[in-house]
C-alpha positions in Angstrom: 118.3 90.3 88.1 116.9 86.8 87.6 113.7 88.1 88.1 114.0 90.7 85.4 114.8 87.9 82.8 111.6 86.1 83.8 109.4 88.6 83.5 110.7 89.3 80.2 109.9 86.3 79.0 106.6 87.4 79.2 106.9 90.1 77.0 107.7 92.9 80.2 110.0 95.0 81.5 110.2 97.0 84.1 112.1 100.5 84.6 113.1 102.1 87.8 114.2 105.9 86.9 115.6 108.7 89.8 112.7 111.7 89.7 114.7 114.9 88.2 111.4 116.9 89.4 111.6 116.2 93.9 114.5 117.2 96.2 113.4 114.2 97.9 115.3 111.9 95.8 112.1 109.9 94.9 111.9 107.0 92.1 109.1 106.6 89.2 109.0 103.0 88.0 106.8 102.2 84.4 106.2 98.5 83.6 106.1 97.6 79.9 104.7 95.4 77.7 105.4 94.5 74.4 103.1 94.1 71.9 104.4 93.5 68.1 107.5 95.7 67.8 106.6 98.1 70.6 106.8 98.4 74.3 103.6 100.2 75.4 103.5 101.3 79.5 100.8 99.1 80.9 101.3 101.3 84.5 103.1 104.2 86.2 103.7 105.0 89.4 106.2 107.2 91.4 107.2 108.9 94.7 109.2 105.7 96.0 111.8 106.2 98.2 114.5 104.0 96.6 115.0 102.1 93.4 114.2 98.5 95.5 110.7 99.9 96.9 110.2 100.7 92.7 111.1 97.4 91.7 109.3 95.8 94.7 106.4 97.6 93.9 106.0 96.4 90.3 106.7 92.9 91.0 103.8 92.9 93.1 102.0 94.6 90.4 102.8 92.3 88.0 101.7 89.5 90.4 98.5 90.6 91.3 97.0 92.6 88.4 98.5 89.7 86.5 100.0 91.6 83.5 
């Protein structure tokens, strides 16, 4: 959770969402950054098998692209 506070410090967020669309259970993750009043998606991505590959996978996003 920490990690969620520090990013948004930066003006991001990150959210993790269950896929209504597969019988495979799998995840869709968006990260988000806010610009003025509005929180625009800066990326997408789904097909994760649980919420903590989502979240691991946008940290890593967030740390490399360097959003």
């Amino acid at each position: 959770m920490e990690k969620l506070f520090n990013i948004l410090n930066k003006n991001l967020w990150i959210e993790v969402t269950p896929s209504i669309d597969t019988k495979d259970n799998e995840w869709i993750v968006a990260i988000y950054k806010r610009k003025d009043a509005e929180w625009m998606p800066e990326m997408t991505e789904g097909g994760f098998r649980t919420a903590q590959d989502a979240y691991t996978w946008a940290f890593g996003q967030i740390d490399y692209e360097k959003i």
